[in-house]
C-alpha positions, 0 to 999 in steps of 0.5 A: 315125954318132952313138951316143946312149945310150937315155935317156927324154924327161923325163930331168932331166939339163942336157944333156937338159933342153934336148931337152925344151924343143925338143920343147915348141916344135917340137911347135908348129911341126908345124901351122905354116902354111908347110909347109917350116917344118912338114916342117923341125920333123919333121926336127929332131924326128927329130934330137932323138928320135935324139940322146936315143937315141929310135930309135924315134920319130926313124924315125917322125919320118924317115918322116913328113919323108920324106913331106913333104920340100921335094925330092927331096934331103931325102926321100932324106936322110931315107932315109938317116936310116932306113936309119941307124938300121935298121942302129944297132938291128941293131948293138945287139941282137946278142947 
């Protein structure tokens, strides 16, 4: 499991700057008419949001890929996913 420091979106650094320009175009993929290519852009939505240490929306996002996954596989993938960062958060807040 990936650690990712907890940066905003927007931050101005090069490495995230490209997570900004991936939201923008995915964000549009959403709506698009071909529903594996919708569902895929929320799994690389939650993929962004957990890499630029997002928790928080990248659950939002697992669950709502969740929800329309293209099989059975990748709903339990996207499963995992949650549990994962559960259990990241968990780790973090002990004091």
């Amino acid at each position: 499991l990936r650690t990712n420091p907890p940066l905003p979106t927007g931050q101005a650094t090069p490495q995230f700057k490209a997570y900004d320009e991936a939201f923008e175009f995915l964000q549009l993929s959403l709506t698009h008419p071909n529903p594996e290519i919708a569902a895929e852009s929320l799994r690389l939505m939650a993929d962004c949001y957990w890499n630029v240490g997002d928790s928080e929306k990248a659950t939002e996002y697992y669950r709502r890929y969740k929800d329309k996954a293209p099989t059975t596989g990748e709903a339990a993938r996207a499963q995992i996913w949650i549990e994962r960062i559960k259990w990241k958060s968990r780790e973090v807040n002990v004091d």
